[in-house]
Backbone as JSON, one array per atom type, in Angstrom:
{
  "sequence": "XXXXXXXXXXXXXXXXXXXXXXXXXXXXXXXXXXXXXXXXXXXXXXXXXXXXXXXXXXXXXXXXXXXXXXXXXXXXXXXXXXXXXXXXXXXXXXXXXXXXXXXXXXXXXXXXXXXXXXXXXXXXXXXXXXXXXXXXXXXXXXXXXXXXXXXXXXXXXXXXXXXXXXXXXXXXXXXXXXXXXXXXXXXXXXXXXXXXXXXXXXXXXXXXXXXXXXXXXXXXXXXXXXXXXXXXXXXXXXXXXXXXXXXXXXXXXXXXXXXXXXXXXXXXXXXX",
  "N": [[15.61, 21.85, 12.94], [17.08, 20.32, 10.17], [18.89, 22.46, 7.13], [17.07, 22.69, 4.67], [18.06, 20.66, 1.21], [20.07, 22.43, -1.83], [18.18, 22.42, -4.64], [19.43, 20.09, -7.9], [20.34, 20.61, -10.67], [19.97, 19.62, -13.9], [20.77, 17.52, -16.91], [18.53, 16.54, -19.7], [20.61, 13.69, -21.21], [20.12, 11.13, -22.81], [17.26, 9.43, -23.85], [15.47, 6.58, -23.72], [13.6, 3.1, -24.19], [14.06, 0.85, -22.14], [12.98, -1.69, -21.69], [10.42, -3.12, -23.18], [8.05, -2.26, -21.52], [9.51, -0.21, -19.85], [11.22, 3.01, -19.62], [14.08, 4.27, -19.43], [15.84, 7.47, -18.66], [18.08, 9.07, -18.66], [20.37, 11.42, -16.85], [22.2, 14.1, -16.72], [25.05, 16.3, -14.57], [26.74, 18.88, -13.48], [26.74, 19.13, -10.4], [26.4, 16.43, -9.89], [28.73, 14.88, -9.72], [29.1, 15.02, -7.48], [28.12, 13.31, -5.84], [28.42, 9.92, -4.03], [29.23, 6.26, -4.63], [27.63, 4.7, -3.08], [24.99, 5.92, -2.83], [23.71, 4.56, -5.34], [20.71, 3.32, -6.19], [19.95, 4.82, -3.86], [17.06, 7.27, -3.51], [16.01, 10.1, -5.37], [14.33, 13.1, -6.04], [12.31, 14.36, -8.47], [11.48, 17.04, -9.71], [8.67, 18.99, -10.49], [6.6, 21.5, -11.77], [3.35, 22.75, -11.04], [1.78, 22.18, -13.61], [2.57, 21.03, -15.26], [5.35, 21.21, -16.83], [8.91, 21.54, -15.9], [9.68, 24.03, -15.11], [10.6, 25.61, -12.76], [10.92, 27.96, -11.49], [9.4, 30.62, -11.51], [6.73, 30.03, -9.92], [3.62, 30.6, -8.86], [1.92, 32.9, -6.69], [0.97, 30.89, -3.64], [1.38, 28.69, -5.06], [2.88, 25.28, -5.18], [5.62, 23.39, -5.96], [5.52, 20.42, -7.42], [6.74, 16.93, -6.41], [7.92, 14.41, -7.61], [9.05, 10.83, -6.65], [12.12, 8.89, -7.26], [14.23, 6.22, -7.93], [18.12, 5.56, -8.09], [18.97, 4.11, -10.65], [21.25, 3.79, -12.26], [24.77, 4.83, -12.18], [27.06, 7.17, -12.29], [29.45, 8.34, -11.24], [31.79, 9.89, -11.84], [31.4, 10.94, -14.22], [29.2, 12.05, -13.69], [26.51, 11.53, -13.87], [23.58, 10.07, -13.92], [21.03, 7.35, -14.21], [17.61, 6.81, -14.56], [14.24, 4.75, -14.2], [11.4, 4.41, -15.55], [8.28, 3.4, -15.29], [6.27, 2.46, -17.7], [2.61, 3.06, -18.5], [-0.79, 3.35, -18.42], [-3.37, 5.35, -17.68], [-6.78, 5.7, -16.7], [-8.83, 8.67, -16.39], [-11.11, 10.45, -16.13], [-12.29, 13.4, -17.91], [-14.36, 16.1, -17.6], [-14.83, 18.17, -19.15], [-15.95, 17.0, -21.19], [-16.96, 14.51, -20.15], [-16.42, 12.13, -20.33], [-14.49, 9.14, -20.01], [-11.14, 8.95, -20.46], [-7.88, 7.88, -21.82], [-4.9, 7.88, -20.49], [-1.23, 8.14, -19.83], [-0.42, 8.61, -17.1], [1.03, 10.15, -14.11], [2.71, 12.79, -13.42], [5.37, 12.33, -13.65], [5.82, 10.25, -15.65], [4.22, 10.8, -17.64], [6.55, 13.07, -18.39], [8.69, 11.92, -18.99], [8.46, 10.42, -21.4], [8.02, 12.18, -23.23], [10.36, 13.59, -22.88], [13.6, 15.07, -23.84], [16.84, 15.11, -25.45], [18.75, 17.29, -24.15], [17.03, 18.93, -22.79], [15.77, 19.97, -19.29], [15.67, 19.59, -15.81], [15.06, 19.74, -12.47], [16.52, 18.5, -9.66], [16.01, 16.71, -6.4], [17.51, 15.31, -3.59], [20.38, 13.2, -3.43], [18.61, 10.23, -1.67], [19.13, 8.11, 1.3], [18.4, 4.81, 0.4], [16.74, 2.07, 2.69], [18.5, -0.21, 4.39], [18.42, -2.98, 5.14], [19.4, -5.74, 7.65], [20.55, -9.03, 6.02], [21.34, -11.06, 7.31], [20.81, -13.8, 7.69], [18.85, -16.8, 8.22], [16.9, -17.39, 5.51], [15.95, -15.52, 2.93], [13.34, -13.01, 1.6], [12.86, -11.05, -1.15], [11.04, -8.94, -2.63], [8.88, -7.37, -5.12], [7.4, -5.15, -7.68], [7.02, -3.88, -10.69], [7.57, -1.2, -10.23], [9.44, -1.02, -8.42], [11.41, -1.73, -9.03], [14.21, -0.66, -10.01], [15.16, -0.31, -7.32], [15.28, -3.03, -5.88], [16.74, -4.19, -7.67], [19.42, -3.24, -6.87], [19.65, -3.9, -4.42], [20.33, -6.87, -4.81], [22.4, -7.05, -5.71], [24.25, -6.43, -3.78], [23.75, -9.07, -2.36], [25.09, -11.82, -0.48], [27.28, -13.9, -1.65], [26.97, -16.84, -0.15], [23.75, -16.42, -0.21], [20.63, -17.38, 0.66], [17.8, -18.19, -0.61], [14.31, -16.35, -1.55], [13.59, -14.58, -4.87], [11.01, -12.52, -5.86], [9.06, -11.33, -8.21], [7.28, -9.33, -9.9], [6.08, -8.52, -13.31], [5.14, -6.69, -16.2], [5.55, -7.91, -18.91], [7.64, -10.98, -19.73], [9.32, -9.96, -21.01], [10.09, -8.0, -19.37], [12.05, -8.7, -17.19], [14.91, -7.95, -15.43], [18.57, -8.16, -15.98], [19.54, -9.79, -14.42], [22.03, -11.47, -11.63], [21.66, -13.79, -10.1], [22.82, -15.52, -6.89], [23.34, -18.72, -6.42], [21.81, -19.94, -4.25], [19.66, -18.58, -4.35], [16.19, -18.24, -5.44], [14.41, -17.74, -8.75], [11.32, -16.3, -9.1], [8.72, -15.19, -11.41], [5.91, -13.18, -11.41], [4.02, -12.65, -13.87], [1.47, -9.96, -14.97], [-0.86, -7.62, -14.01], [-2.65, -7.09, -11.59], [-2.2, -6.03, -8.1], [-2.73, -8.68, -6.42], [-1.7, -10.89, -7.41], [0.66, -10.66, -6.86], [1.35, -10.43, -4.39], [-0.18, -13.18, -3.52], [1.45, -15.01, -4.72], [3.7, -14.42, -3.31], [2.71, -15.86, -0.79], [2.39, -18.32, -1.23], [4.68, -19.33, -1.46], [7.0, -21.29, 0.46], [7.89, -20.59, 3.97], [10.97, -21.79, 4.68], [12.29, -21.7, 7.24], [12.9, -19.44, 10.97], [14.5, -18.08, 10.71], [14.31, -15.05, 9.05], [14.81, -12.96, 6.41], [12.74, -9.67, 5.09], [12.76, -8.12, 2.61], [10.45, -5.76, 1.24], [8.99, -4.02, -1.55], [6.5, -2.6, -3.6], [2.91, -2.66, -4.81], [0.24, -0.72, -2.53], [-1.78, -2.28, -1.49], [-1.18, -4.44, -2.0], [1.46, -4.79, -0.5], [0.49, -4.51, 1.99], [-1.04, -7.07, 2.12], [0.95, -9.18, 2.47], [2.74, -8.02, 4.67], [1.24, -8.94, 6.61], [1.0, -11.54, 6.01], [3.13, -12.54, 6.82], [3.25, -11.6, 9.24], [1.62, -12.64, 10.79], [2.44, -15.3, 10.96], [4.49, -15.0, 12.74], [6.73, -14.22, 11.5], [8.4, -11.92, 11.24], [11.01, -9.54, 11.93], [12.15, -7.08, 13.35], [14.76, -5.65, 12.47], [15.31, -6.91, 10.33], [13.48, -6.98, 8.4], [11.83, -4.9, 5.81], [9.41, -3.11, 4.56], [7.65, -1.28, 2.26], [4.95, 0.52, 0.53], [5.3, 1.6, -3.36], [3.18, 2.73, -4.41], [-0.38, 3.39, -4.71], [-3.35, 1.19, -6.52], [-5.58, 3.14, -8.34], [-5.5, 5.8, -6.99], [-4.09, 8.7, -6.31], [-0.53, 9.76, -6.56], [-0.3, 11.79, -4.65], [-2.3, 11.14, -3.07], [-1.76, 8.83, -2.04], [0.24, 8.88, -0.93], [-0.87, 10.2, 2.28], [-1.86, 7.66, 2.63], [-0.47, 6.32, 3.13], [0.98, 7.34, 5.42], [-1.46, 7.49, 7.13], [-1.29, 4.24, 7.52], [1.25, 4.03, 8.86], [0.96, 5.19, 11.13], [-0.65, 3.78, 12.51], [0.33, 1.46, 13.08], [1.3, 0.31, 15.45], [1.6, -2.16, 17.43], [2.81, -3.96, 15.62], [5.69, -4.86, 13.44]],
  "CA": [[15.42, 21.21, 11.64], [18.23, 20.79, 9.4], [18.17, 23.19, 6.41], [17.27, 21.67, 2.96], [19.49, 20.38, 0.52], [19.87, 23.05, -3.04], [18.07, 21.62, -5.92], [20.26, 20.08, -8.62], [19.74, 21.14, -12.07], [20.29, 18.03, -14.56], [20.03, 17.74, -18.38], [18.73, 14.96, -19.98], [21.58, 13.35, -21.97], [19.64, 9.95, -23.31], [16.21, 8.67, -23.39], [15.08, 5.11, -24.65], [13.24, 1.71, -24.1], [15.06, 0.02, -21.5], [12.25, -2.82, -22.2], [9.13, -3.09, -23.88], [7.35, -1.33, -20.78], [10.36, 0.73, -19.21], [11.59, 4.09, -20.26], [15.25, 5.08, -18.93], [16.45, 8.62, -19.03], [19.82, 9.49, -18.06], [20.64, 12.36, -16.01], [23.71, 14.76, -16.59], [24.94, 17.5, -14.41], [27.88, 19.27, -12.53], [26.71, 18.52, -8.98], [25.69, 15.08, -9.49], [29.59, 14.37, -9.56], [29.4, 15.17, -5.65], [27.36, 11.59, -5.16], [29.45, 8.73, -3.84], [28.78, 4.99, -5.18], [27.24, 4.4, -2.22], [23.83, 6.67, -3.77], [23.06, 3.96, -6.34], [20.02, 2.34, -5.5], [18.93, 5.61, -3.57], [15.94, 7.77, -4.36], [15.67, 11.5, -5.89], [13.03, 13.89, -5.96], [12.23, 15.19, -9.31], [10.35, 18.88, -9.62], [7.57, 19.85, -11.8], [5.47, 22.89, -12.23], [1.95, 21.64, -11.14], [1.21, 22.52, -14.9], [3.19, 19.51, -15.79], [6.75, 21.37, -17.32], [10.0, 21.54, -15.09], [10.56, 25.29, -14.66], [9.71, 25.97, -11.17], [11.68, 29.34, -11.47], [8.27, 31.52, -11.29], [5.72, 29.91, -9.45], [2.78, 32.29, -8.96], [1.66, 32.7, -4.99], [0.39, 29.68, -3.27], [1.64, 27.18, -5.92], [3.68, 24.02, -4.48], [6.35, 22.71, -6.7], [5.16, 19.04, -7.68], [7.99, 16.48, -6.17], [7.97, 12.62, -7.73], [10.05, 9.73, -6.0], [12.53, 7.64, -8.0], [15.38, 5.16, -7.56], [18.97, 6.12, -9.21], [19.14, 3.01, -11.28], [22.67, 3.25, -12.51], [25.31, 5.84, -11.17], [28.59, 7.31, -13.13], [29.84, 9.82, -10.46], [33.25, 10.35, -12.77], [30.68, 11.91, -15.32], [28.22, 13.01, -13.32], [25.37, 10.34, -15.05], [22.48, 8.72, -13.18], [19.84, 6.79, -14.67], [16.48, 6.76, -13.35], [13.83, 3.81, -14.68], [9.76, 4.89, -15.4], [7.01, 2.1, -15.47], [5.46, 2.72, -18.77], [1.41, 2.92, -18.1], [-1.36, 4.1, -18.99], [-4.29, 5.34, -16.88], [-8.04, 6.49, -16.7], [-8.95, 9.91, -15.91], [-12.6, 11.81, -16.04], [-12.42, 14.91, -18.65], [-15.4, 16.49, -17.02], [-15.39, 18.63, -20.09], [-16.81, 16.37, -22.32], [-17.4, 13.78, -19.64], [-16.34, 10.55, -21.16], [-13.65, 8.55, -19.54], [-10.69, 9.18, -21.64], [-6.57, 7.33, -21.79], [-3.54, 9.15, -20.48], [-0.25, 7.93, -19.67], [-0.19, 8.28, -15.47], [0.86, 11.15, -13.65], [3.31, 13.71, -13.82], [6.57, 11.44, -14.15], [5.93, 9.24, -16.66], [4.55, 11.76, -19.17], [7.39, 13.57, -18.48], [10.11, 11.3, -19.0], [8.08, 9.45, -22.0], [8.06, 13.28, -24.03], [12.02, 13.93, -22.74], [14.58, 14.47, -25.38], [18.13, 15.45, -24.88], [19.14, 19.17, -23.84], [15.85, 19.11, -21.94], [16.51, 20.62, -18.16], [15.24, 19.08, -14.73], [15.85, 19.9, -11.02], [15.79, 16.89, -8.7], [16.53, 16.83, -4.83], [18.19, 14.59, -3.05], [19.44, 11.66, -3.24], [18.26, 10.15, 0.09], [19.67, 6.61, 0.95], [17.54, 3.48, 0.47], [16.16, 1.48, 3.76], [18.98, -1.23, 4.53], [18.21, -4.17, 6.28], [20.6, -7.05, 7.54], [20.35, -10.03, 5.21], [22.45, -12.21, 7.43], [19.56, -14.66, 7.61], [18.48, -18.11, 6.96], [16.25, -17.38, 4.46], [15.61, -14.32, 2.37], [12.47, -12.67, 0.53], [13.09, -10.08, -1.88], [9.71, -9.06, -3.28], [9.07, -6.48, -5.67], [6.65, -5.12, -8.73], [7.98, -2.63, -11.67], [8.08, -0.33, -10.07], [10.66, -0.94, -7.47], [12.96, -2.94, -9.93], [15.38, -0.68, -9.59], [15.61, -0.62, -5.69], [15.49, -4.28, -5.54], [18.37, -4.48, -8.44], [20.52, -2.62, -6.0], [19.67, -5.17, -3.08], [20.56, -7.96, -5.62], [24.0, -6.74, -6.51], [24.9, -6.33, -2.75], [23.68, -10.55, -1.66], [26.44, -12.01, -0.48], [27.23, -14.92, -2.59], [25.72, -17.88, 0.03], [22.62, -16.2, 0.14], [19.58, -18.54, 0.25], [15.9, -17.57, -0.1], [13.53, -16.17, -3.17], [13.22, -13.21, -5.28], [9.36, -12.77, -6.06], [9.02, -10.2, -8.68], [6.06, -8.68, -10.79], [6.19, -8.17, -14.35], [4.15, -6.72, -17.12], [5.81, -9.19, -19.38], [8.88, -11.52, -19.55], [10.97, -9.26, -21.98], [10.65, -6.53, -18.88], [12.93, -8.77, -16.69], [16.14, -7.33, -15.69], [20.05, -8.59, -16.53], [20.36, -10.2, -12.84], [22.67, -12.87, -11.45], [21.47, -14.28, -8.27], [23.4, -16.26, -5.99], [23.03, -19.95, -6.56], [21.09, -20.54, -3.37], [18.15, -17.49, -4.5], [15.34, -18.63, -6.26], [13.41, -16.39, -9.07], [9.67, -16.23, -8.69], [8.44, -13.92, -12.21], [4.55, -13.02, -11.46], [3.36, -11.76, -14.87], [0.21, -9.47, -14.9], [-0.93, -6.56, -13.59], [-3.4, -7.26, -10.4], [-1.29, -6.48, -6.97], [-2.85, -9.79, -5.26], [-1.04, -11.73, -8.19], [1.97, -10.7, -6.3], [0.64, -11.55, -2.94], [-0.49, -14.43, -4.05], [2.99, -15.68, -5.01], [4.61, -14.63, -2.24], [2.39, -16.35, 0.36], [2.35, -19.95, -1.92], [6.11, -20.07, -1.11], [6.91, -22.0, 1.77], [8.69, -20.45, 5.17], [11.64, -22.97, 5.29], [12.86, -21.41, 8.61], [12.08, -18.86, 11.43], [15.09, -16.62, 10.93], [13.91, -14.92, 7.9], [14.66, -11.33, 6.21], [12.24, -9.5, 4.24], [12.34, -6.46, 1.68], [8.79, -6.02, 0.14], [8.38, -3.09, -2.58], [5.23, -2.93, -4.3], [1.62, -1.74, -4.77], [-0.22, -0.65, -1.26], [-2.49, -3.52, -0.99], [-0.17, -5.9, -2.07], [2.29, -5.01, 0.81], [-0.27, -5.22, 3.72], [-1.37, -8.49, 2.11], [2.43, -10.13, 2.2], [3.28, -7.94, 5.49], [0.25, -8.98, 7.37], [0.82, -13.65, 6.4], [4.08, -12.66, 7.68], [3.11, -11.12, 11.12], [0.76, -14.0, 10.99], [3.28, -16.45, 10.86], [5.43, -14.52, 13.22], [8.15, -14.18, 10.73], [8.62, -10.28, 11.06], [11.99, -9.11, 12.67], [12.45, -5.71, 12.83], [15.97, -5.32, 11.97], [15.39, -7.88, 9.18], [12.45, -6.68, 7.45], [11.19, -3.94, 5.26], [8.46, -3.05, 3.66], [6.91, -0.23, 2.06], [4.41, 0.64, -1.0], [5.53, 2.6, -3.64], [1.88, 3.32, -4.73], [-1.69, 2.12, -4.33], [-4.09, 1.44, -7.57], [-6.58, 3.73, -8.28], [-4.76, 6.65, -6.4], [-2.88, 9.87, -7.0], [0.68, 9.73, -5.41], [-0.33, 12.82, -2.97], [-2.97, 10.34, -2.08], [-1.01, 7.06, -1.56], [1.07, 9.74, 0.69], [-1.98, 10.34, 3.52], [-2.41, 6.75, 2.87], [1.15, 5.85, 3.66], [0.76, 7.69, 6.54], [-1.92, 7.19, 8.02], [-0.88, 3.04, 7.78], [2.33, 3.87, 9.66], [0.63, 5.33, 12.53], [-1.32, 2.3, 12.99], [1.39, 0.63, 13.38], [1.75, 0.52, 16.99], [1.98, -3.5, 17.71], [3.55, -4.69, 14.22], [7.45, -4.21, 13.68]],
  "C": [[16.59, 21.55, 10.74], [17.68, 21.71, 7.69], [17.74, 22.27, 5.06], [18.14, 22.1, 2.46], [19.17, 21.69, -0.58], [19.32, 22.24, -3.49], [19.48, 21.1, -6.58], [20.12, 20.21, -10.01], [20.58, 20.09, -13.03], [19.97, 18.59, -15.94], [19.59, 16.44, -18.82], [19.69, 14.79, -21.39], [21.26, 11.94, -23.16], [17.89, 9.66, -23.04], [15.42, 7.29, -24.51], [14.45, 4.08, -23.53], [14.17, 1.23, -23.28], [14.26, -1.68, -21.97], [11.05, -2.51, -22.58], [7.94, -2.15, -22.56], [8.23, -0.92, -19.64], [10.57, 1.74, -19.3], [12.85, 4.26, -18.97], [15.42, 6.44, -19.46], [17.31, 8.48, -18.44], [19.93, 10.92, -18.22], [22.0, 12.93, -16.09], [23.95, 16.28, -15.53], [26.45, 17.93, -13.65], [27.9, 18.45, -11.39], [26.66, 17.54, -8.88], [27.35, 14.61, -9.54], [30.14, 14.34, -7.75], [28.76, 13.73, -5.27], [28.55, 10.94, -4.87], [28.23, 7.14, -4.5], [27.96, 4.59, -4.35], [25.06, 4.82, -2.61], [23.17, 5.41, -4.72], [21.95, 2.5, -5.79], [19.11, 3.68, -4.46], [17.67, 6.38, -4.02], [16.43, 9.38, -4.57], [13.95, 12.27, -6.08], [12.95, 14.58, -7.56], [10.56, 16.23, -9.58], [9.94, 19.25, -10.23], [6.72, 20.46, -11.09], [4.41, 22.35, -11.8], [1.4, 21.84, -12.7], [1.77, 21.27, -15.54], [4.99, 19.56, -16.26], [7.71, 21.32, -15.71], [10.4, 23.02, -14.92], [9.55, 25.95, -13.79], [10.41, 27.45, -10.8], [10.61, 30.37, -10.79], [7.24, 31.03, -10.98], [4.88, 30.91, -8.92], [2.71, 31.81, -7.25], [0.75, 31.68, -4.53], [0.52, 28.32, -4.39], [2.62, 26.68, -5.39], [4.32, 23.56, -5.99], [5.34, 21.14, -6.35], [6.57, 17.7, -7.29], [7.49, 14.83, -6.39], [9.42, 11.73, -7.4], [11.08, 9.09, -7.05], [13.89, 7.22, -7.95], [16.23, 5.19, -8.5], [19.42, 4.05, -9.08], [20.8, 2.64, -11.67], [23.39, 4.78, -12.09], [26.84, 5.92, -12.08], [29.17, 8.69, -12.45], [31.16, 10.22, -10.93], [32.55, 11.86, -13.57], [29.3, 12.49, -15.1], [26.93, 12.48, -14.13], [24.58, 9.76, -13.5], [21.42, 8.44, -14.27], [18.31, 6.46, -14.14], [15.2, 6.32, -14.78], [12.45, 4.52, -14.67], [9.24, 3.57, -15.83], [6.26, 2.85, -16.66], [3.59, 2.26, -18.57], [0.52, 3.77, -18.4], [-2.84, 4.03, -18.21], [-5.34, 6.16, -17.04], [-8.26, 7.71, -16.44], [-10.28, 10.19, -16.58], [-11.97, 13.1, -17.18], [-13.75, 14.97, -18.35], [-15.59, 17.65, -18.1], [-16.54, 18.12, -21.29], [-17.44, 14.8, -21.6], [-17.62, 12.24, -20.05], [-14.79, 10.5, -20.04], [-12.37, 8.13, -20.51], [-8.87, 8.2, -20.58], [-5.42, 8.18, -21.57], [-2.14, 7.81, -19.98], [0.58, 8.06, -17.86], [0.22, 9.92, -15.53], [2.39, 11.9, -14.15], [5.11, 13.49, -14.65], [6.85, 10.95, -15.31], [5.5, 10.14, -17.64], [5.48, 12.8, -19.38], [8.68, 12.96, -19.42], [9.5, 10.39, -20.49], [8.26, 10.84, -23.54], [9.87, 13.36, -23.85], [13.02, 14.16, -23.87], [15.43, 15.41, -24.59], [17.99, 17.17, -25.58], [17.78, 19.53, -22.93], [16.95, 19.09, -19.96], [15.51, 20.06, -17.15], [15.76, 19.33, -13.61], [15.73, 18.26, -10.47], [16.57, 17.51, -7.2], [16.79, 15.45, -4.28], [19.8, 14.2, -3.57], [19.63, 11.1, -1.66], [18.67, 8.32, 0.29], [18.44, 5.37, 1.14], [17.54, 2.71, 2.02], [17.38, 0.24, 3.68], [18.2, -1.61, 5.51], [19.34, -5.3, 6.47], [19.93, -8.4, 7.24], [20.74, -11.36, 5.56], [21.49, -13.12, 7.99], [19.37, -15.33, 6.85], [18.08, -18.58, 5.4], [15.89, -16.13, 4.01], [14.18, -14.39, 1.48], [12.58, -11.74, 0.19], [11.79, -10.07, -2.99], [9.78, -7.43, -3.92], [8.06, -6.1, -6.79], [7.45, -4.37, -9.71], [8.72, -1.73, -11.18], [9.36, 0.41, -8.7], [11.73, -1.89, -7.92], [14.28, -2.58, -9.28], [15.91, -0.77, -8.31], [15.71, -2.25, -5.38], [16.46, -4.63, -6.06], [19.44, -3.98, -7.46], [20.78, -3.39, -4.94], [20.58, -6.59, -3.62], [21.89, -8.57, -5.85], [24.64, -6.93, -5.39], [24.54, -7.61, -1.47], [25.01, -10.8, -1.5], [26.23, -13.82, -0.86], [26.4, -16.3, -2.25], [24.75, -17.62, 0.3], [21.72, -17.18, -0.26], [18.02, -17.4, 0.44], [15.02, -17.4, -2.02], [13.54, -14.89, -3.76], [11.85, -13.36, -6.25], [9.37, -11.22, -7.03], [7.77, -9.95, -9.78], [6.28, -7.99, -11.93], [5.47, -7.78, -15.11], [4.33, -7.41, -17.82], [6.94, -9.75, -19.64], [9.83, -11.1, -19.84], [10.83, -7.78, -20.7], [11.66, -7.66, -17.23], [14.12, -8.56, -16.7], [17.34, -8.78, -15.71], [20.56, -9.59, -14.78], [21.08, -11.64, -12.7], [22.25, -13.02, -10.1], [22.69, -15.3, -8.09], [22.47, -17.36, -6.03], [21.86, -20.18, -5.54], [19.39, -19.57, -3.26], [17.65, -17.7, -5.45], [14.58, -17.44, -6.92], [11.8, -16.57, -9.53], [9.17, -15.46, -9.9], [6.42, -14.01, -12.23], [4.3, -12.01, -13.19], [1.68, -11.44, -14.74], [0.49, -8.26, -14.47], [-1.81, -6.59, -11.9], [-1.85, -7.1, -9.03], [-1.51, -7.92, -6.52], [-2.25, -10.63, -6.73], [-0.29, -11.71, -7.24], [2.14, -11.33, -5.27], [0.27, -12.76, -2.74], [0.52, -15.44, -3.88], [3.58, -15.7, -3.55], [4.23, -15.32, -1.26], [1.97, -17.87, -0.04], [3.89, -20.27, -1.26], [6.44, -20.36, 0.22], [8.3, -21.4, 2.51], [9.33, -21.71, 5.01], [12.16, -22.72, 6.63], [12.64, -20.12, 9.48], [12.94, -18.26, 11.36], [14.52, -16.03, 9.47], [13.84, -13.27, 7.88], [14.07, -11.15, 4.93], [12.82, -8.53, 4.1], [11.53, -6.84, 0.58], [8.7, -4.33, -0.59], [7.36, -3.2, -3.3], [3.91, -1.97, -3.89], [1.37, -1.81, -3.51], [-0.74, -1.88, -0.82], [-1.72, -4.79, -0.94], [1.18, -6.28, -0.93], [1.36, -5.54, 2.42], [-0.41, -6.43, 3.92], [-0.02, -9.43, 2.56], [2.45, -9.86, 3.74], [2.04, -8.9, 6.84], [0.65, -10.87, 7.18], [2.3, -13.47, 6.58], [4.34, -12.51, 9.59], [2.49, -12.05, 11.15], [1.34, -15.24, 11.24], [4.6, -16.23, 12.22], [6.81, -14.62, 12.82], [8.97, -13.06, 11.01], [10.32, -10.26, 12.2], [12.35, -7.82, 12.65], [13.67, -5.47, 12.02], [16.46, -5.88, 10.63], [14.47, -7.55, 8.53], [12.07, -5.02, 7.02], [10.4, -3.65, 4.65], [7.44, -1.81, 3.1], [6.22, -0.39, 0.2], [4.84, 1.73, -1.68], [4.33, 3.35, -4.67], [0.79, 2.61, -4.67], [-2.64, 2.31, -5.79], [-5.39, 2.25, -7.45], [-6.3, 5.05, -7.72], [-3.98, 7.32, -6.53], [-1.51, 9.61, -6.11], [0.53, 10.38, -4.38], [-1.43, 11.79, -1.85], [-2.78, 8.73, -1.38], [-0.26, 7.98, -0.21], [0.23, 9.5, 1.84], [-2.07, 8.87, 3.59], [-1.54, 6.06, 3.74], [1.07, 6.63, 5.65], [-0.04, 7.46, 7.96], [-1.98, 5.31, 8.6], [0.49, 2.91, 8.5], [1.62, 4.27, 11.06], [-0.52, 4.01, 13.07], [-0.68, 1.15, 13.57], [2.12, 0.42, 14.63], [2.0, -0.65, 17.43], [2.71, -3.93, 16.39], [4.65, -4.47, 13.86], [7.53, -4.46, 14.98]]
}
């Protein structure tokens, strides 16, 4: 087993509204000038306390650092800058103290990065490179919800100009679409709402024009099986051409989308 990477110890340098339900922070640090351009669009690990702060220095015995996923949005390896995007949200939770069903702000990430202010300190690990696929195919689907904007922006940037096909994307509302230029021959699809099978929905109204066909599907759990599944149905799937993973399921803690994630890959013995 190779050894693990060091942490990297970051400050935050910016935090603001990228859109009405976004939040960017921007990331400063020494090491992060070791990335190559190549990184942007990968993911990072960022490390909280299970208490919710960032100083994992003194964990007591049997406590697990807390490690959340997220996609370096923009990349300034001169100055040692990444940007990394949060889905602004706000979710249910039980207080079994007083036993009412009370409003929070999601899990450990997002009320992190939503409190943030500059000179504030963060480890992160990685960054680990994003899933290519080859695009050199008839027709493309580029599917996506919030919370894989930025990994799909990174796909977006790197079409090659006659690309043909659709980009199917999921919005909370029109002012949170991003700055993109597609390639004349890629159509844009904007699902507003919140329901995954909106998304699903969309993507399986649009019509297969041909049988070479490359996917990359980001999105809620259900909403990927639903897409990956009227594609195996159709026998669209190509391995080398398709990707697809959830980057969370509703109703579900991230440790538990993990086991879920898991145990839907080992199932996976005829599909791919």
């Amino acid at each position: 087993m190779m050894p693990k990477r060091p942490l990297k110890t970051t400050t935050v340098i910016d935090s603001f509204s990228l859109t009405p339900n976004m939040q960017r922070v921007v990331l400063q640090g020494e090491e992060l000038k070791q990335l190559q351009m190549h990184d942007l669009g990968g993911y990072i690990k960022l490390i909280f306390h299970p208490e919710g702060h960032t100083d994992v220095s003194n964990l007591a015995d049997g406590e697990r650092r807390i490690m959340r996923t997220y996609t370096i949005s923009e990349l300034d390896v001169a100055h040692g800058k990444i940007s990394i995007d949060f889905v602004k949200h706000e979710a249910e939770h039980t207080d079994e103290n007083r036993n009412i069903r009370v409003q929070d702000q999601g899990g450990y990430a997002i009320r992190w990065a939503m409190k943030a202010k500059v000179g504030d300190h963060i480890s992160i690990g990685g960054p680990g490179n994003s899933q290519d696929i080859d695009f050199n195919a008839d027709q493309l689907f580029l599917v996506a919800d919030m919370t894989a904007i930025p990994a799909l922006s990174a796909k977006i940037t790197a079409l090659k100009p006659d690309a043909v096909g659709d980009v199917i994307v999921q919005l909370t509302s029109e002012q949170d679409i991003p700055n993109w230029t597609l390639p004349q021959g890629m159509a844009l699809h904007k699902v507003i709402g919140h329901e995954p099978s909106q998304l699903s929905d969309c993507v399986i109204n649009i019509a297969s024009k041909n049988s070479d066909i490359a996917i990359w599907c980001a999105c809620e759990f259900t909403a990927m099986k639903t897409i990956r599944s009227h594609f195996n149905d159709h026998n669209l799937i190509q391995r080398h051409k398709s990707y697809f993973s959830s980057y969370w399921k509703q109703g579900v803690t991230e440790d538990g989308h993990k086991m879920i994630k898991r145990e839907d890959a080992e199932g996976l013995t005829t599909l791919l």
